[in-house]
py3Dmol code that shows the C-alpha trace and the ligand (Angstrom):
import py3Dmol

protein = """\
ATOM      1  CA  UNK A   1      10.317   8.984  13.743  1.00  0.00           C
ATOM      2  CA  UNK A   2       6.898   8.569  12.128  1.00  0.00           C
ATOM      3  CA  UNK A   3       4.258   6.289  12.876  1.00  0.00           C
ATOM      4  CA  UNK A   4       2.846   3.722  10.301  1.00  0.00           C
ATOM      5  CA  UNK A   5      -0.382   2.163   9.729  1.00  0.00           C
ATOM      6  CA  UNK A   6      -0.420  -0.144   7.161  1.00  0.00           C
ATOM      7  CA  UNK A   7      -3.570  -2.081   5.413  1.00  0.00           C
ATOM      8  CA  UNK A   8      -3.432  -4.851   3.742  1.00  0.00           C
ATOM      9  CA  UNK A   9      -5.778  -7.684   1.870  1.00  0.00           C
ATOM     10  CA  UNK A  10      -3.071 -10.744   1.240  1.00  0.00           C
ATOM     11  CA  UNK A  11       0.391 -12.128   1.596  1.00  0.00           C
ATOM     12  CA  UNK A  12       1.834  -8.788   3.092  1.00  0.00           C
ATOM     13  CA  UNK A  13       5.335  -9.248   1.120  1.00  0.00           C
ATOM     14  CA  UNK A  14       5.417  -5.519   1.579  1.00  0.00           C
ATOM     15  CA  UNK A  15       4.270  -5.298   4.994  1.00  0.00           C
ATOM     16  CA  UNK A  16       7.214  -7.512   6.012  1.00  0.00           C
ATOM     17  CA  UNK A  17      10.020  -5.309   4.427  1.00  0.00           C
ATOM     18  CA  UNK A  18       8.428  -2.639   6.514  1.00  0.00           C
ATOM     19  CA  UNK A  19       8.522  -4.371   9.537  1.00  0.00           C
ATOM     20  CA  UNK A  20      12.085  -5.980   9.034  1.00  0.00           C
ATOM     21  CA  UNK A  21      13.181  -2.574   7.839  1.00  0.00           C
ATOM     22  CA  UNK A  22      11.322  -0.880  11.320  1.00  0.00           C
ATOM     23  CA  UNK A  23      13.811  -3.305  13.478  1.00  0.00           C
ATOM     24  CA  UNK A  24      16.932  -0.988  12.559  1.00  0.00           C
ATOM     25  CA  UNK A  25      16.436   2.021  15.270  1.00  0.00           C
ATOM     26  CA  UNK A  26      18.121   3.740  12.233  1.00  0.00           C
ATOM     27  CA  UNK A  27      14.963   3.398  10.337  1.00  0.00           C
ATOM     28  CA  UNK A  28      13.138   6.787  10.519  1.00  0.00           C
ATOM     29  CA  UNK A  29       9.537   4.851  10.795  1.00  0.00           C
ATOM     30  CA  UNK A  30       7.827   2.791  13.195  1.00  0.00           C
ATOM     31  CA  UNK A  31       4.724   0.373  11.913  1.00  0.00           C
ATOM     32  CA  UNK A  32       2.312   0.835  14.957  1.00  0.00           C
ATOM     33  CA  UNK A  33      -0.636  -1.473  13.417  1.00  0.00           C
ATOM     34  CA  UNK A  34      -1.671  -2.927  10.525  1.00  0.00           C
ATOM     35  CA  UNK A  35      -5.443  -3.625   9.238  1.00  0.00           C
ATOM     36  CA  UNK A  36      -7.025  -5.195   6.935  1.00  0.00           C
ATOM     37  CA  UNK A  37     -10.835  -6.287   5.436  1.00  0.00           C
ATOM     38  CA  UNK A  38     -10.328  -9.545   6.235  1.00  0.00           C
ATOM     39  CA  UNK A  39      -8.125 -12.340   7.948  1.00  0.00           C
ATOM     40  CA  UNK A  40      -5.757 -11.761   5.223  1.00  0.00           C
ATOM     41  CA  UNK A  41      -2.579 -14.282   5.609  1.00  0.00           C
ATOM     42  CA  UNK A  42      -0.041 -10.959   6.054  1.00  0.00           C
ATOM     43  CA  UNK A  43      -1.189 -10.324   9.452  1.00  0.00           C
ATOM     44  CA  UNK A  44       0.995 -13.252  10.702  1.00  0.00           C
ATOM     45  CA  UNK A  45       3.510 -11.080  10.117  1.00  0.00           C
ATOM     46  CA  UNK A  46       2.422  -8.383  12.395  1.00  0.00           C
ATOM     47  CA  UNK A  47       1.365 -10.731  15.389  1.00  0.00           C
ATOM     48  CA  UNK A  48       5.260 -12.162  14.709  1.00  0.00           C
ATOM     49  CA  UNK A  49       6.762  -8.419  15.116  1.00  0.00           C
ATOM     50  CA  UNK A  50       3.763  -8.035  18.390  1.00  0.00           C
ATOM     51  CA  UNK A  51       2.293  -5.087  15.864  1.00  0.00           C
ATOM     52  CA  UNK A  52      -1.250  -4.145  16.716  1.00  0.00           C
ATOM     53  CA  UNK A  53      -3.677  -5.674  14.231  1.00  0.00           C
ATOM     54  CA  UNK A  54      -7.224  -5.458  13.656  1.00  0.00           C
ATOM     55  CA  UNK A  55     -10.043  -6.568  10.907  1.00  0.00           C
ATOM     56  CA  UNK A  56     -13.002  -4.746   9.568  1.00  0.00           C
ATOM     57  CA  UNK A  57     -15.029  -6.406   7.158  1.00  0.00           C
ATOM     58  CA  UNK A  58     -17.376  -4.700   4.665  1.00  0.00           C
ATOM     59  CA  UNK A  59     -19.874  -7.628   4.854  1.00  0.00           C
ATOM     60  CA  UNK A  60     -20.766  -6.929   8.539  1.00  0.00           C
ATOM     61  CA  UNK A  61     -21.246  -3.301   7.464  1.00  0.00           C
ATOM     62  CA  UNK A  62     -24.614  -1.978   6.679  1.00  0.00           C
ATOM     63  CA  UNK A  63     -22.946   0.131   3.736  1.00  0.00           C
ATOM     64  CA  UNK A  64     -19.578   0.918   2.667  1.00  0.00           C
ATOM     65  CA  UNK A  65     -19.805   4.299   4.303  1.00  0.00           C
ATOM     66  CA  UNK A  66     -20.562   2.579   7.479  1.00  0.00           C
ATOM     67  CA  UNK A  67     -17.700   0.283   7.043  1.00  0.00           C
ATOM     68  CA  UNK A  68     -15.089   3.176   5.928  1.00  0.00           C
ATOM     69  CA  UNK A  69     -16.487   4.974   9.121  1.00  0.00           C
ATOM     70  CA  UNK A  70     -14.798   1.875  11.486  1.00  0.00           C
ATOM     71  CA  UNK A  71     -12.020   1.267   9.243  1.00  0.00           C
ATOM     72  CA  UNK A  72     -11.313   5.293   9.780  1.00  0.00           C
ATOM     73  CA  UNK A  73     -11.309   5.077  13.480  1.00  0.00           C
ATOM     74  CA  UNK A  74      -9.617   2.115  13.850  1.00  0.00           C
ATOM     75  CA  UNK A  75      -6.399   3.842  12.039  1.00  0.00           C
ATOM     76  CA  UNK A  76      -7.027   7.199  13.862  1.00  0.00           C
ATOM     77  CA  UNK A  77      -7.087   5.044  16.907  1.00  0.00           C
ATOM     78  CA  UNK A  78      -3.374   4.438  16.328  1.00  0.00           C
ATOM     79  CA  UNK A  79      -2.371   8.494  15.462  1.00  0.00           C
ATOM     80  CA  UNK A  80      -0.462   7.421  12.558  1.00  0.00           C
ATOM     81  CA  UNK A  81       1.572  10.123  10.615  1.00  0.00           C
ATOM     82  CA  UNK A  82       1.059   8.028   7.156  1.00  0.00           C
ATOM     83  CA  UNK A  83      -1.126   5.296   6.388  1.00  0.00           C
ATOM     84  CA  UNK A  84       0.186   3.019   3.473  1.00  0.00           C
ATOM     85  CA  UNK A  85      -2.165   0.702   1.515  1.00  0.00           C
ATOM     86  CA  UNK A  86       0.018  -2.234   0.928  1.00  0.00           C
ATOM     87  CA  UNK A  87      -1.843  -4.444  -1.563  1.00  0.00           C
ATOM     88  CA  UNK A  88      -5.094  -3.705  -0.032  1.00  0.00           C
ATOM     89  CA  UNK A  89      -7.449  -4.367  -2.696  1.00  0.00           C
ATOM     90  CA  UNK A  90     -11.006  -3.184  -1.476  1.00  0.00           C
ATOM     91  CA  UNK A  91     -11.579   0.603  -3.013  1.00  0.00           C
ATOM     92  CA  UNK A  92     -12.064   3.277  -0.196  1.00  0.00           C
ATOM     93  CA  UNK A  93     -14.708   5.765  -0.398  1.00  0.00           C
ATOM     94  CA  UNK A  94     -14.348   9.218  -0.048  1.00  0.00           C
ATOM     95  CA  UNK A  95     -15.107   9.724   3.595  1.00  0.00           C
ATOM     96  CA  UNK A  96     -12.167   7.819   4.169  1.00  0.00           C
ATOM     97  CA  UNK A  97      -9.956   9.423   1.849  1.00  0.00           C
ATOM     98  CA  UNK A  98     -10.584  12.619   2.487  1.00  0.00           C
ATOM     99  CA  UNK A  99      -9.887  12.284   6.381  1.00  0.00           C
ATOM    100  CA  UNK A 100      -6.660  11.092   5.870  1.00  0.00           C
ATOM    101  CA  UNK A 101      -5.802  13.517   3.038  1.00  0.00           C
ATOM    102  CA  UNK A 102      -1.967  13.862   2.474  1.00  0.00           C
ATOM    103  CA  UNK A 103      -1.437  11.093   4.614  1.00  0.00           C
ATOM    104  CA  UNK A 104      -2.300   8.263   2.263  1.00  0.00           C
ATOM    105  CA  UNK A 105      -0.459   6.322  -0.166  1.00  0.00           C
ATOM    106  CA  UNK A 106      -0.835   3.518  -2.108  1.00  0.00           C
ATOM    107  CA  UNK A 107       1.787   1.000  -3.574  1.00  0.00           C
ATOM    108  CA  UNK A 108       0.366  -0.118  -7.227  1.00  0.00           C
ATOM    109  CA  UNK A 109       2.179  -2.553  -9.725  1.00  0.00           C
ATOM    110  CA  UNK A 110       2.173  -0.872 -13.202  1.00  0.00           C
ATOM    111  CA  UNK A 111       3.190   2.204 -14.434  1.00  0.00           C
ATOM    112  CA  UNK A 112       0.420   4.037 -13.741  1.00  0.00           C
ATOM    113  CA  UNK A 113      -1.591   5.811 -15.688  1.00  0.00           C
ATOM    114  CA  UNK A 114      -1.171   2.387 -17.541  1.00  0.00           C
ATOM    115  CA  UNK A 115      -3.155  -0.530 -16.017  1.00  0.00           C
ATOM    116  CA  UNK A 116      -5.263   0.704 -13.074  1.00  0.00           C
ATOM    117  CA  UNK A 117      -7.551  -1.650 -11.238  1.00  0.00           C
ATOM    118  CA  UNK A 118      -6.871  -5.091  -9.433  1.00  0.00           C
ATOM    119  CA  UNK A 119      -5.522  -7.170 -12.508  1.00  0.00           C
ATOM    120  CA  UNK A 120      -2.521  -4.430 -13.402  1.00  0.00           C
ATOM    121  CA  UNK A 121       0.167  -7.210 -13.860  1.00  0.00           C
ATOM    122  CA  UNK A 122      -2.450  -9.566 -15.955  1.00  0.00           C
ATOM    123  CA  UNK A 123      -3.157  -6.348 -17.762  1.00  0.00           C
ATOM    124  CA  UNK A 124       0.355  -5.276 -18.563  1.00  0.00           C
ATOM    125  CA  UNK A 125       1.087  -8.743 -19.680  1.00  0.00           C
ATOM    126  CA  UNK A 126      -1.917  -9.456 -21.567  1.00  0.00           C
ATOM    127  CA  UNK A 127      -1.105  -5.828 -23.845  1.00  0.00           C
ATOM    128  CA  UNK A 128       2.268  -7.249 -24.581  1.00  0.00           C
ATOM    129  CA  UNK A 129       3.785  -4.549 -23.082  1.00  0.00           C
ATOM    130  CA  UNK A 130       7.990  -4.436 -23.488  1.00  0.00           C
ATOM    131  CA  UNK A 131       7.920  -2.933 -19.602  1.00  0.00           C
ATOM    132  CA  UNK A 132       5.594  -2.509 -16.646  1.00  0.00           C
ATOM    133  CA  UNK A 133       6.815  -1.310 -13.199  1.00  0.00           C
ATOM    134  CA  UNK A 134       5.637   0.036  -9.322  1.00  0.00           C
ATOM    135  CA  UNK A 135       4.067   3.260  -8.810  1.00  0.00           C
ATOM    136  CA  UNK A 136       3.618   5.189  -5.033  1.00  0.00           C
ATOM    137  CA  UNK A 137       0.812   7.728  -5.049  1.00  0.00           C
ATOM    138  CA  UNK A 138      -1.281   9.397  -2.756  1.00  0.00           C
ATOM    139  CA  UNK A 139      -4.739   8.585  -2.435  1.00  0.00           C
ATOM    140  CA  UNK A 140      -7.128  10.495  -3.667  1.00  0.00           C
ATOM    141  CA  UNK A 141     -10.811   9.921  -4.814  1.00  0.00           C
ATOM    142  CA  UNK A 142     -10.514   8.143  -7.589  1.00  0.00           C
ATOM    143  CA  UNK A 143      -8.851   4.530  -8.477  1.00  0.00           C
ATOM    144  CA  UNK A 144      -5.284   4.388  -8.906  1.00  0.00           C
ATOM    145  CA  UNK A 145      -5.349   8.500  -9.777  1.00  0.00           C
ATOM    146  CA  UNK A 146      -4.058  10.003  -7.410  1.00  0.00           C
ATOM    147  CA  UNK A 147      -0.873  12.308  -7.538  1.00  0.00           C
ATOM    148  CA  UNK A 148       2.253  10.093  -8.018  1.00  0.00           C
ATOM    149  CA  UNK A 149       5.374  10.275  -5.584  1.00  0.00           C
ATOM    150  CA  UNK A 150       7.673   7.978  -7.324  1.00  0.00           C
ATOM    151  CA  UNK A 151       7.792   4.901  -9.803  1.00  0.00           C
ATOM    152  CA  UNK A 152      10.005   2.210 -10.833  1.00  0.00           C
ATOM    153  CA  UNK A 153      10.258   0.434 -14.549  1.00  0.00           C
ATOM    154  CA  UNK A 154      10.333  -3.622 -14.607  1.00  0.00           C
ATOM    155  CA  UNK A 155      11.276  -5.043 -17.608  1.00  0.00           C
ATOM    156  CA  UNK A 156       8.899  -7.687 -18.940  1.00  0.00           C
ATOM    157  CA  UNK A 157      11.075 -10.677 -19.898  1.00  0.00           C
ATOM    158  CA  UNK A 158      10.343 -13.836 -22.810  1.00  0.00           C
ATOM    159  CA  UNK A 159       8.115 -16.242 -21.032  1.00  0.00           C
ATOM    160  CA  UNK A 160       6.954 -14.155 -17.840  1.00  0.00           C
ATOM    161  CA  UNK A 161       3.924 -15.663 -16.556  1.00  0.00           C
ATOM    162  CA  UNK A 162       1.671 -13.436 -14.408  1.00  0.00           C
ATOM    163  CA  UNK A 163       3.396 -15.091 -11.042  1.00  0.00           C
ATOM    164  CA  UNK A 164       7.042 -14.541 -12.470  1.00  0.00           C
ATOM    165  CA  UNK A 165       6.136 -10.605 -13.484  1.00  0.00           C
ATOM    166  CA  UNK A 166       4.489 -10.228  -9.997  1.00  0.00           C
ATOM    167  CA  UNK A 167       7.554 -11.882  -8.054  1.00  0.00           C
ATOM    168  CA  UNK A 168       9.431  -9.776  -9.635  1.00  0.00           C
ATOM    169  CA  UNK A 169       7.636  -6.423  -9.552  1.00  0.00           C
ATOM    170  CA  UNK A 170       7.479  -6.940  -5.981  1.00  0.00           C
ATOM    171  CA  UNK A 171      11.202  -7.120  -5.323  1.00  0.00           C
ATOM    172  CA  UNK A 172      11.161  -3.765  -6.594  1.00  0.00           C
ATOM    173  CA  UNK A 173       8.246  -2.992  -4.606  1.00  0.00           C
ATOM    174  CA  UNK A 174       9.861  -3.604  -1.581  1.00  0.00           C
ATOM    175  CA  UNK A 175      12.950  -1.749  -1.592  1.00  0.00           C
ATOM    176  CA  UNK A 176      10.982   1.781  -3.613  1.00  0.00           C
ATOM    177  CA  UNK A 177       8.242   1.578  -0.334  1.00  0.00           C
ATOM    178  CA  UNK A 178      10.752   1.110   2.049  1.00  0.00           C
ATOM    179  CA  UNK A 179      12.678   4.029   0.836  1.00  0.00           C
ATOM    180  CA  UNK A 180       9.878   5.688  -0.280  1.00  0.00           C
ATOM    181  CA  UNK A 181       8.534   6.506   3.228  1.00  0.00           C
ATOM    182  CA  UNK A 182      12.174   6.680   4.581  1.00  0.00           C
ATOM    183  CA  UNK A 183      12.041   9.913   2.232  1.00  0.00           C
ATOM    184  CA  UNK A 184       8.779  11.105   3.469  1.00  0.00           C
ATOM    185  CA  UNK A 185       9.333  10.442   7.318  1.00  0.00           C
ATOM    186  CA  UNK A 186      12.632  12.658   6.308  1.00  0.00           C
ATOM    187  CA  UNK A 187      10.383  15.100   3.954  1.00  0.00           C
ATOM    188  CA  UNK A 188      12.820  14.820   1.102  1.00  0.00           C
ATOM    189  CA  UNK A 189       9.968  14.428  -0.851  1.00  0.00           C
ATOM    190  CA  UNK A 190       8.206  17.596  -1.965  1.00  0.00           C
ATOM    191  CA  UNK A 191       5.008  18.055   0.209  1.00  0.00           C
ATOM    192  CA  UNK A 192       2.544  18.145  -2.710  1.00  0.00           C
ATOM    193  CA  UNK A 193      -1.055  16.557  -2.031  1.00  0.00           C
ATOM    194  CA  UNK A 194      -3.967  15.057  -3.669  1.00  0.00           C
TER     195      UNK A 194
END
"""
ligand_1 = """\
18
GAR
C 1.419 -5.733 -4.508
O 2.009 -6.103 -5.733
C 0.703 -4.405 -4.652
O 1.317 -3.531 -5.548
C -0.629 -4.868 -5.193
O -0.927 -6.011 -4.424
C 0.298 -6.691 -4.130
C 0.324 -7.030 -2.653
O 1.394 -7.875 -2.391
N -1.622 -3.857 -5.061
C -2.559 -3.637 -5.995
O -2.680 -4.316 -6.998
C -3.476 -2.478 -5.697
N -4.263 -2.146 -6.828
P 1.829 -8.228 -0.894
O 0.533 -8.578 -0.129
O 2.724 -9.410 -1.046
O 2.521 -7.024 -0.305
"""
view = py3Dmol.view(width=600, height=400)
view.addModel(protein, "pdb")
view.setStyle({"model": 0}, {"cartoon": {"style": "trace"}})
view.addModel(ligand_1, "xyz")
view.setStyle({"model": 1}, {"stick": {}})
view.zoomTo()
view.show()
């Protein structure tokens, strides 16, 4: 069994397979907390499954170092084994990602390298791409580069809007992170790192 923290920014669609999917004793990982950078409408979820939560916002930090610094020990406060950023959309700096190296992944919809950044479903639609899709990668220092685990095509369909795409990238979002880190808490996955 591993243990989970996950950080997130909005609706936590992702965070709630995890924590549906971490009801089945089966389930090889346990979702000890989840944080966020601000009072971000998925941590209902957690306070519904009695998860640990807390919030550290960059605006009451005197840089983003700073901030990264209490983000940092809030997760290490929890020992997790992996910490998964689940649509958490500020970027971390390197402090961060370097203390939690190999033990950080990221959920991203687009086949990345295509359409990095915080608009990657706007972006895929606005190319007039035929297909877009989910990519989990570990973290590394850059945005939305680091070494990729696994991904996941979505076909874009006649009419998609940037809601429909999303809605539906996310139902494949949900089942590739849940069995995603069922791999890794199993290490089926090769143990490669950033
Ligand atoms: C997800 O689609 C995730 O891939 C995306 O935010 C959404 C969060 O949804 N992340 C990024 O765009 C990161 N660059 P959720 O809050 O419903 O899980």
């Amino acid at each position: 069994m591993i243990s989970v923290v996950v950080l997130i920014s909005g609706s936590g669609s992702n965070l709630l397979t995890l924590l549906q999917k971490s009801e089945n004793p089966l389930y090889p990982a346990k979702i000890v907390a989840v944080g966020s950078d601000k009072d971000a409408p998925g941590l209902e979820h957690a306070e519904l499954y009695e998860v640990d939560t807390f919030v550290v916002n960059p605006e009451k930090s005197a840089s983003k170092e700073k901030w990264a610094e209490t983000l940092l020990a809030n997760v290490l406060h929890h020992q997790p084994d992996l910490v998964v950023l689940a649509g958490f959309m500020k970027i971390l700096p390197a402090n961060f990602v370097r203390a939690l190296k190999g033990k950080l992944i990221n959920i991203h919809p687009s086949l990345l390298p295509d359409f990095k950044g915080a608009h990657a479903v706007r972006d895929a639609l606005a190319a007039g791409s035929a297909k877009t899709g989910v990519t989990i990668h570990y973290v590394d220092e850059g945005v939305d580069t680091g070494e990729i685990i696994v991904q996941s095509e979505v076909m874009i369909e006649q009419g998609d809007t940037e809601l429909s795409l999303h809605e539906r990238i996310k139902k494949t979002e949900h089942e590739l992170l849940a069995s995603t880190i069922e791999q890794l808490a199993y290490k089926q996955l090769p143990a490669t790192r950033p």
